[in-house]
C-alpha positions in Angstrom: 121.4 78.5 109.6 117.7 77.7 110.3 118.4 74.0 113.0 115.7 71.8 110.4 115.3 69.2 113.9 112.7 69.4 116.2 114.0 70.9 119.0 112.3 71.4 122.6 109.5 73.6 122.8 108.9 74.2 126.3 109.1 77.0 128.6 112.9 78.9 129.4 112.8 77.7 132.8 112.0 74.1 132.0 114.7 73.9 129.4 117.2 75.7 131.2 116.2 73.1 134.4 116.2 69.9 132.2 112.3 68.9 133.2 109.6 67.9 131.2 106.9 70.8 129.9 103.5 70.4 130.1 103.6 73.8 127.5 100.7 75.2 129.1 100.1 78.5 127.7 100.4 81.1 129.0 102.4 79.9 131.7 103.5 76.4 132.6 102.1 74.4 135.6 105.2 72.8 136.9 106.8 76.6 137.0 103.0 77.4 139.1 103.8 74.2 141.9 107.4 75.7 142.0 105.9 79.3 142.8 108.1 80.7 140.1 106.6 83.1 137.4 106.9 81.0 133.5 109.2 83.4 131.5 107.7 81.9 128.3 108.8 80.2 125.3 111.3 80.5 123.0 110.8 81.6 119.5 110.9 78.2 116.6 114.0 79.5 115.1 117.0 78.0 116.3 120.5 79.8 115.0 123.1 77.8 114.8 126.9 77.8 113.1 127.7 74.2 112.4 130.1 72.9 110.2 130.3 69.3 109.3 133.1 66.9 110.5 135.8 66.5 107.8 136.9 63.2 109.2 133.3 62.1 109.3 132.7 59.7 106.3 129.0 60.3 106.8 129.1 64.0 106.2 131.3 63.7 103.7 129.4 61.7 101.7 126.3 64.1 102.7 128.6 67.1 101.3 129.5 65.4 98.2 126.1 64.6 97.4 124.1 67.9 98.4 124.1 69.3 95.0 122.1 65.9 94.1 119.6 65.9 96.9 119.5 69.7 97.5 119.2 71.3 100.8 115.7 72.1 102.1 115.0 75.8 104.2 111.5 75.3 106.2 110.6 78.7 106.6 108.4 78.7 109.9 106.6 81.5 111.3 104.6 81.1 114.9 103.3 83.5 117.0 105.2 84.0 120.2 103.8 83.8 123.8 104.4 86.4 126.0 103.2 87.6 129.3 102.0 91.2 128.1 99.9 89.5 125.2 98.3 86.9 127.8 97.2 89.1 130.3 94.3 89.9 128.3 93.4 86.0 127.5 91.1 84.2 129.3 90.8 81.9 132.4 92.3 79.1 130.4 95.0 80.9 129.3 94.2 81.3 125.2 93.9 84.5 123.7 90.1 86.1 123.7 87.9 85.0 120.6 86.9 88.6 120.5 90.4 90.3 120.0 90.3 88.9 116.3 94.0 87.8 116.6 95.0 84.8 114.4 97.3 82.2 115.9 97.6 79.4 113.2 100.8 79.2 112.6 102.2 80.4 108.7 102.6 76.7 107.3 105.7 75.1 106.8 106.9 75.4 103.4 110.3 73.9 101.7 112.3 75.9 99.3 113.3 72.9 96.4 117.1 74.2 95.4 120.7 74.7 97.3 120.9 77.0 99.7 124.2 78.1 101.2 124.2 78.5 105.2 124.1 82.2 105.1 121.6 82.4 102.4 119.3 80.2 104.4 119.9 82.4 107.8 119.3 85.4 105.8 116.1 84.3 104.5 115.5 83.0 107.9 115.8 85.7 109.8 113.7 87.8 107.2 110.5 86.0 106.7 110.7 85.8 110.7 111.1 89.7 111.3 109.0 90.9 108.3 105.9 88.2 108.0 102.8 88.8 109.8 99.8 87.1 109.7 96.3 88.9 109.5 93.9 88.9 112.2 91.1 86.4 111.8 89.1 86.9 108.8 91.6 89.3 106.7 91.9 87.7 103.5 96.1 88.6 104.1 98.8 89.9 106.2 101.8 91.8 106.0 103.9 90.0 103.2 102.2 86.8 104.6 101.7 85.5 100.7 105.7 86.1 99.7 106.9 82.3 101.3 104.1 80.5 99.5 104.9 82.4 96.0 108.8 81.6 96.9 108.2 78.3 96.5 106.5 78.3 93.3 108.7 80.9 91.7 111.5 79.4 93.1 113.4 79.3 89.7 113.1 83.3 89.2 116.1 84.7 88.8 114.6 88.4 89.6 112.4 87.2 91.8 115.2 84.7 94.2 117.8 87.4 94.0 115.3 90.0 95.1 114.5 88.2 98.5 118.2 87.4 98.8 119.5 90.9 98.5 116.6 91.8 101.2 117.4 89.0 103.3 121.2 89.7 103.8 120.3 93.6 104.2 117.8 92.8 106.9 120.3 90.9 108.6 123.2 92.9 108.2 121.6 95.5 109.8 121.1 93.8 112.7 124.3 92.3 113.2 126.9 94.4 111.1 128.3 91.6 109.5 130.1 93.2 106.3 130.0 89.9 104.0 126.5 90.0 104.5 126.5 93.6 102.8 128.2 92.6 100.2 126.0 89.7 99.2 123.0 91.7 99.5 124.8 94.4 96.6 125.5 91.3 94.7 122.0 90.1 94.7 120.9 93.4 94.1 122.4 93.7 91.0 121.5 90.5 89.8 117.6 90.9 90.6 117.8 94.7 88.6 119.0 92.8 86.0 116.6 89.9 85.7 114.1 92.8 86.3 115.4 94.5 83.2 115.3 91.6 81.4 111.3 90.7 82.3 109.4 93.9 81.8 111.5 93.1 78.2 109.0 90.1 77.9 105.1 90.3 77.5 104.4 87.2 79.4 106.8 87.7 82.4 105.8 91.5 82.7 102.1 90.0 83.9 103.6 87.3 86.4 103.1 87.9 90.3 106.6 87.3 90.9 107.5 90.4 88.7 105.5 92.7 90.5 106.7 90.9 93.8 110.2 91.6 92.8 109.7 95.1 92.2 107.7 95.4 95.7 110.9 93.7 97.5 113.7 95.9 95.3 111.9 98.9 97.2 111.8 97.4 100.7 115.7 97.4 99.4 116.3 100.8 99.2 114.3 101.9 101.9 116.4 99.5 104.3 119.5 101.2 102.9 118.0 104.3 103.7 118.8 105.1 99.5 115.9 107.2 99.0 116.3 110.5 97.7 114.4 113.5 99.3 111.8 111.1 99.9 111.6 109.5 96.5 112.0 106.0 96.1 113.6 104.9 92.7 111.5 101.8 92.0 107.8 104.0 92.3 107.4 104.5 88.4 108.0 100.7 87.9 105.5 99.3 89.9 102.8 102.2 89.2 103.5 100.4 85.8 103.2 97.4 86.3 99.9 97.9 88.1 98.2 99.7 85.8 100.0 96.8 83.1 98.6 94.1 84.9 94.6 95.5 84.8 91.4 93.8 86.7 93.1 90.6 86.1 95.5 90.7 88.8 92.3 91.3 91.5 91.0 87.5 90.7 93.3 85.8 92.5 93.7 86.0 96.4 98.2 86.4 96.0 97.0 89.0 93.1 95.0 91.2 95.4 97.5 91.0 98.2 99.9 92.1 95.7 97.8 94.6 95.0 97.4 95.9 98.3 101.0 96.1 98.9 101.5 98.5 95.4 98.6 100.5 96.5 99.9 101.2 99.9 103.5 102.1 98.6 102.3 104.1 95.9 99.8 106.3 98.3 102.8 106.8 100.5 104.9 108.3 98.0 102.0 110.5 96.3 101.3 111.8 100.3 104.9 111.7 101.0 106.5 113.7 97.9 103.1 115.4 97.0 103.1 113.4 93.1 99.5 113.2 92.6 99.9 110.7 89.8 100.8 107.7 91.6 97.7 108.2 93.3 96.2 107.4 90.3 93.9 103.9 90.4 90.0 105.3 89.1 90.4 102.6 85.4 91.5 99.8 87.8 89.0 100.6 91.7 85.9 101.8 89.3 83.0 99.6 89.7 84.8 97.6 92.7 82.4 96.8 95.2 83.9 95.2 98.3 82.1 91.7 99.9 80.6 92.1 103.3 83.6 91.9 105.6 86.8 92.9 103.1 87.7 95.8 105.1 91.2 96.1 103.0 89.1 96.5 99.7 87.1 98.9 101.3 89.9 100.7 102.7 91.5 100.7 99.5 88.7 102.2 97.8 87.8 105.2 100.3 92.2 105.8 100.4 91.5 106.2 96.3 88.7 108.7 96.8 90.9 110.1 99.2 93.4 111.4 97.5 91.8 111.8 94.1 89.9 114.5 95.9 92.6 116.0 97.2 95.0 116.0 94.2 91.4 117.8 92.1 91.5 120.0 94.6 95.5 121.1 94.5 95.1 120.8 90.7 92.5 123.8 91.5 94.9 125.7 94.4 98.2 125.9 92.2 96.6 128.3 89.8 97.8 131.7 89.8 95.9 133.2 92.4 94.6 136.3 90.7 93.4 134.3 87.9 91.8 132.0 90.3 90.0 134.6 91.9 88.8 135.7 88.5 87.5 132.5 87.3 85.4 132.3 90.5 84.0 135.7 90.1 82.8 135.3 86.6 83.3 131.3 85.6 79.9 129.0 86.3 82.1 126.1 85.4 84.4 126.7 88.2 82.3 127.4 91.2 80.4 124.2 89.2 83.9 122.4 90.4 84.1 123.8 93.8 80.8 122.7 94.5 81.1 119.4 93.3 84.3 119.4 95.6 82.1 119.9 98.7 79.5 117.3 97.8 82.2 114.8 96.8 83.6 115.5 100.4 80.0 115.4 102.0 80.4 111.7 99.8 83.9 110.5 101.3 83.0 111.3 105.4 79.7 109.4 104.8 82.2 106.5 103.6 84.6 106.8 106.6 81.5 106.9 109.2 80.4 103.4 107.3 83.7 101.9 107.0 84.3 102.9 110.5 80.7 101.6 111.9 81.7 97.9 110.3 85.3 97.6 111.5 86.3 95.3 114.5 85.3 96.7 117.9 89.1 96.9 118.6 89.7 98.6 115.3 87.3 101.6 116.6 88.5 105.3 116.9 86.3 105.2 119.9 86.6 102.0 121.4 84.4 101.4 124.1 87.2 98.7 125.5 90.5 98.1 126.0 91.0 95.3 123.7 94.7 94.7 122.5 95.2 95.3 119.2 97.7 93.2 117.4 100.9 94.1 115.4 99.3 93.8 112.0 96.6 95.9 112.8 98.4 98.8 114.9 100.6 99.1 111.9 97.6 98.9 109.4 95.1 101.2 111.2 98.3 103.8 111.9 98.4 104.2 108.1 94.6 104.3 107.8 94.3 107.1 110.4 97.1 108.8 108.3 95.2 108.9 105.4 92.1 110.2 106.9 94.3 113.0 108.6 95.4 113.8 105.3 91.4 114.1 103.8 90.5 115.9 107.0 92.9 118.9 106.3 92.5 119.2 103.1 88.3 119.4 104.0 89.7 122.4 106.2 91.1 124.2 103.2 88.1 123.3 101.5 85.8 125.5 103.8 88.6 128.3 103.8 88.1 128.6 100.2 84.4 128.6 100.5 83.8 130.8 103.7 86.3 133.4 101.5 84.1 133.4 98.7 80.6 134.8 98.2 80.4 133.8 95.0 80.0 129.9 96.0 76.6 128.9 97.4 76.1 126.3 100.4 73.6 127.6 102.3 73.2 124.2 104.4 77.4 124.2 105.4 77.9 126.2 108.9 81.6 126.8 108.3 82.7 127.5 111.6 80.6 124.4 113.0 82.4 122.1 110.3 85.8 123.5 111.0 85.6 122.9 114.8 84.5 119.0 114.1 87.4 119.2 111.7 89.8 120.0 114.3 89.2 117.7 116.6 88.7 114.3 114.2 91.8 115.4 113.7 93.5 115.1 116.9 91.6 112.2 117.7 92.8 110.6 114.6 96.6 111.9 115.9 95.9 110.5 119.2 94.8 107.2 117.4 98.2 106.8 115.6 100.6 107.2 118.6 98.1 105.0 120.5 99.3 102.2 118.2 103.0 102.7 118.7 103.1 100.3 121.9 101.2 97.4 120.0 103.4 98.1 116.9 107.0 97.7 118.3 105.9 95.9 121.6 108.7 93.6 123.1 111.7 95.2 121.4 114.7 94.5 124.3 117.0 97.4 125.1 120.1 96.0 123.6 118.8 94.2 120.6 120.2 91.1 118.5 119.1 88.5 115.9 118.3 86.5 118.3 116.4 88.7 121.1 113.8 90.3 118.3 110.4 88.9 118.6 108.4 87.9 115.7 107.3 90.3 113.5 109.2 93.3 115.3 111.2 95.1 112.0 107.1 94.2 110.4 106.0 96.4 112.6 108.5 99.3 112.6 107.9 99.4 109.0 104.0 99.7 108.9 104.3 101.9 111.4 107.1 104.1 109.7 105.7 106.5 107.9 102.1 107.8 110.0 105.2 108.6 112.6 106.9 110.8 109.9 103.4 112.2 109.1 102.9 112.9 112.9 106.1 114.9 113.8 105.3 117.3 110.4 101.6 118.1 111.0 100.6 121.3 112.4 97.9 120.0 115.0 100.4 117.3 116.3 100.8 118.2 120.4 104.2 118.5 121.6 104.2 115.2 123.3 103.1 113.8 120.1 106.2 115.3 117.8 108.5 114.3 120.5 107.3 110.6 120.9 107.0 110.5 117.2 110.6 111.3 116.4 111.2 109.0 119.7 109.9 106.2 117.8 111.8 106.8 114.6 114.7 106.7 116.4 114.2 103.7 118.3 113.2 102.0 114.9 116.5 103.5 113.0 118.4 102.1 115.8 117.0 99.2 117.7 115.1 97.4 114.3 117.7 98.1 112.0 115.1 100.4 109.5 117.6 103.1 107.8 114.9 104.9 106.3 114.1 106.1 109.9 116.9 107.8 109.8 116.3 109.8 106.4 112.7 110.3 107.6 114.0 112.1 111.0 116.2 114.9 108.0 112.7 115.3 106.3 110.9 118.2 107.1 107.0 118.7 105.3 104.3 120.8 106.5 101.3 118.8 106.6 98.8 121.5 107.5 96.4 124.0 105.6 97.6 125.2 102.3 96.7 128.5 102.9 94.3 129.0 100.3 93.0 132.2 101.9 96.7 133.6 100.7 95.7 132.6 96.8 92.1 134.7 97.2 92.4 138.5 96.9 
């Protein structure tokens, strides 16, 4: 269970010794005058298996009375000190202002019902491996809005039984403890009911924690490592219940965030499994204009234009090749389409050089520095760089199609010129994405337990999942690249408990060219 006392929060050594702390960050003074090197602090969760006194009157009475007063889980989430992560603070020993990192804590936040001792360790040990706060100024992290929306919507049966089926997965698969697996089935089933029984109702079907439930029911199957050839079951639900929901859901700050977790998903399954329509967003992102400083709105918006260009232009490459060649040849309409294609593209790298011009220094394809990035953002930018990988090859197609045909003018495009700056934004984009592995899964120990993951660590194996799968199947990937790419999935399969990682090491796509000089006579 999650120890609700206060207990000490000074260095290892200090504890381990008995002394007072001074907690100096990054390392402790009293371990300085000793001449020994601070080995840090401990993380604010504190596992422990009690069970009350039988003979104790006072427990007793605490027992018989719990379902009156009601236990309360304080769900607690605190960035962990480390020395890798203070080697780049400065003289004082606080993280640089410049890196952008966030160190407020996530706030303490208790949960109003009963809560057995494994349902509260479960819940625990989630929110503490998969919350991560944003960097400073990002509206919202990684799941960082589902504790506050727990509490509120406490009293959901889809949406409780949701994080409690998650929860006991989570930590079953880092301990092995069967019971656990069965509760999380249990819950399971319970939440697709509830589920069921809310999309039945027009007032529940437009309620954050409906949407949230969905979200969390997917995070279930891909924990399992249930999806099938790289399809995950709950897609057409929450496409649904996005499109349900309308502009509405973008006025409030937990609606956007919800948002931004759909949108992700749902990109990643239309790259993954190549179904164009749950890249589908233009009635809900038209007329969106982001504020000065929302890069996630931004990046939203450009990952929409994205792959709505690409899926107009696959719509255009799965015609039958001879009747495509004809329609070129004598149709104004479709080299009126092609054209358009070109200038929409001309449209989107304009976008990506202006997105990338206002990001963080840190954030920077070419960063002039060697500032850390944090786990959020190596995780977020991975996915970013995937998706611009994914525009860039289909640009390459895009200028095989028009070098092959006379027919199409663009007098001001030098093919071979664009192609060669084609090729290598793309493997500086590649180079990007394995650059953010360390960052991502930093700290992870060799033999791994409950207890010895840091903060945030199955967050970032998860963010980081699939641009690792996009890297080991795309043709311009390096060697080095596949083989640390496949490294990683394994290490995440294994050491963070992620299942998928396993079904994504069986899946073999070609993310390259799609030949469109094959479908030309």
């Amino acid at each position: 269970m999650v120890y609700e006392g206060k207990p000490s929060t000074g260095c290892k050594l200090c504890r381990k010794r008995k002394i007072r702390c001074d907690e100096a960050k990054p390392g402790c003074k009293r371990c300085m005058i000793y001449g020994q090197e601070c080995p840090g602090y401990a993380d604010t969760f504190v596992w422990r298996s009690e069970k009350p006194n039988k003979r104790d009157p006072r427990k007793a009475c605490k027992k018989k009375n719990r379902k009156d007063t009601g236990d309360v889980l304080c769900i607690r989430s605190k960035p962990e000190y480390s020395s890798d992560e203070h080697s780049h603070g400065d003289s004082n020993g606080s993280p640089s202002s410049s890196q952008g990192i966030s160190t407020t804590p996530l706030p303490t936040r208790p949960i109003p019902y009963s809560l057995s001792s494994l349902e509260q360790q479960a819940l625990g040990f989630f929110c503490h491996q998969h919350i991560l706060p944003a960097e400073e100024g990002i509206p919202s992290g990684h799941l960082s809005h589902l504790p506050e929306l727990y509490v509120q919507r406490w009293h959901s049966d889809c949406f409780q039984n949701a994080m409690l089926s998650v929860s006991y997965l989570t930590l079953f698969n880092s301990t092995g403890f069967k019971p656990l697996y069965i509760g999380a089935r249990k819950y399971y089933g319970k939440a697709m009911v509830a589920l069921r029984d809310a999309l039945r109702c027009p007032v529940a079907v437009l309620e954050d924690a409906t949407l949230a439930s969905a979200l969390v029911l997917s995070m279930f199957v891909d924990f399992s490592g249930e999806r099938e050839q790289l399809y995950n079951s709950h897609t057409p639900g929450i496409h649904a219940l996005v499109h349900i929901r309308g502009r509405e859901q973008f006025s409030t700050p937990r609606g956007k965030a919800l948002f931004g977790w759909s949108f992700t998903q749902l990109q990643i399954q239309a790259v993954a499994t190549g179904q164009a329509k749950y890249a589908h967003f233009e009635p809900l992102l038209n007329n969106i204009m982001p504020c000065d400083g929302d890069m996630l709105t931004g990046v939203e918006l450009l990952s929409n234009r994205i792959l709505s260009h690409r899926r107009r232009f696959i719509e255009l490459l799965n015609m039958d090749s001879e009747a495509l060649a004809d329609l070129i040849a004598h149709s104004i309409d479709m080299r009126e389409r092609i054209c358009s294609l070109v200038s929409d593209a001309r449209d989107i790298l304009r976008q990506i050089n202006e997105w990338e011009d206002e990001a963080p220094e840190h954030w920077k394809l070419t960063r002039s520095n060697c500032l850390p990035r944090s786990r959020w953002a190596a995780g977020f930018l991975a996915l970013v760089r995937a998706i611009q990988t994914v525009f860039y090859l289909s640009m390459l197609d895009l200028c095989n199609l028009v070098d092959r045909t006379d027919l199409i003018d663009c007098p001001d495009m030098n093919i071979p010129a664009v192609v060669d700056m084609l090729e290598n934004q793309i493997k500086c984009l590649l180079d990007d994405i394995c650059d953010n592995i360390t960052p991502a899964l930093r700290n992870i120990p060799e033999q791994t337990s409950p207890r010895s993951l840091d903060i945030g660590s199955s967050a970032g194996g998860y963010l980081i999942l699939w641009p690792m799968w996009f890297v080991c199947n795309c043709l311009y990937s390096s060697p080095e690249q596949v083989s640390q790419s496949r490294t990683t999935l394994q290490q995440i399969g294994e050491k963070v408990g992620n299942k998928l990682a396993f079904s994504l090491l069986n899946q073999q796509v070609s993310f390259t060219q799609l030949h469109t000089a094959t479908l030309i006579s």
